[in-house]
N, C-alpha and C positions, 0 to 999 in steps of 0.2 A: 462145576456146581459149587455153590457156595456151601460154610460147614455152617451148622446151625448150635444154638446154646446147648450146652448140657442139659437136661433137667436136676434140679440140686435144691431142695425145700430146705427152708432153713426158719429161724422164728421170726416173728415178725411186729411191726413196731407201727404207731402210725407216723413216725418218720422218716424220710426216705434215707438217712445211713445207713441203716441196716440195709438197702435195696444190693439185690446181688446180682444187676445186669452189668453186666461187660463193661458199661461206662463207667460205672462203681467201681468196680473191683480192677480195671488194668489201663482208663482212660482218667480225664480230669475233671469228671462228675461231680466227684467228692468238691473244690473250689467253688460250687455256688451254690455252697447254705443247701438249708436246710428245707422242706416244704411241708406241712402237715396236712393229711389227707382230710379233708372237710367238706368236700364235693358231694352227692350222692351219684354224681359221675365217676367216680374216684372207680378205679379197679381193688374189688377186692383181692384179699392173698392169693385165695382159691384160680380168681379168675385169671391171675398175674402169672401163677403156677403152671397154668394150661396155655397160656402166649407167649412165656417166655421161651421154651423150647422150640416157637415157629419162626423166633428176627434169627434171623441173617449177622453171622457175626461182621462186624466191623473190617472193612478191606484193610485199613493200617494192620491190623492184630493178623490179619492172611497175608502178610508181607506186600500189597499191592498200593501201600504209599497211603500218604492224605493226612490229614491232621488228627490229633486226637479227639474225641468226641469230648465236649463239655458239658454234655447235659444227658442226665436220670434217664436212663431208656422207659422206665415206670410213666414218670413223669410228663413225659414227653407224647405217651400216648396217655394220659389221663386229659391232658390239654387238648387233644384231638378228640378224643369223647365227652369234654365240655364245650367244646364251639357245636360240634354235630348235634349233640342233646339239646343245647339250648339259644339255636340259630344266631350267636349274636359276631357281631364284625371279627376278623381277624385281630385289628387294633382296639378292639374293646375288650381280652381277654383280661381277666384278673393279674395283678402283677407277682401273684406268688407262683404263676407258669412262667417258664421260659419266654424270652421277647417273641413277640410274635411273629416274628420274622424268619425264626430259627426252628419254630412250630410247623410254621407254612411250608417250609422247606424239609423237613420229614414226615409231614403228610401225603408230602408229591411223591416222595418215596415208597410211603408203605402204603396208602389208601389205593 
């Protein structure tokens, strides 16, 4: 069975540097900028606080290989509760989310 995140609140910012998932803090999240939360799909702190302790750490980080993750695990499900929320194409997401393609592809994972 896979290990899951810590829970670990820390302050919070409406940028995502400050975000403290796995990507962040031990993969290469940090390399693509910044995002400023402006969505009212946006997860709050609170909400962020209660999902983060349910992902699934990352199999490279469990020794079982792969590449590192480059994208805000926040992030990444905030772009997945902007296309659900607001029905619009995969390739019509705003460009301040992850390409679309990288979205779709951890969606099929966690949805």
């Amino acid at each position: 069975m896979s290990q899951f995140y810590a829970l670990s609140l820390g302050g919070s910012s409406p940028l995502t540097p400050s975000c403290d998932c796995l990507a962040h803090r031990f993969e290469n999240a940090a390399d693509n900028g910044t995002r400023e939360r402006r969505y009212p799909t946006d997860m709050t702190d609170a909400q962020w606080a209660a999902v983060r302790p349910l992902l699934p750490v990352p199999g490279r980080l469990e020794g079982r290989g792969g590449q590192p993750e480059a994208y805000c695990h926040r992030t990444m499900l905030d772009a997945i509760h902007y296309l659900v929320d607001n029905g619009t194409k995969w390739r019509a997401m705003p460009a301040d989310f992850p390409p679309w393609d990288r979205v779709y592809a951890a969606g099929a994972i966690t949805v």
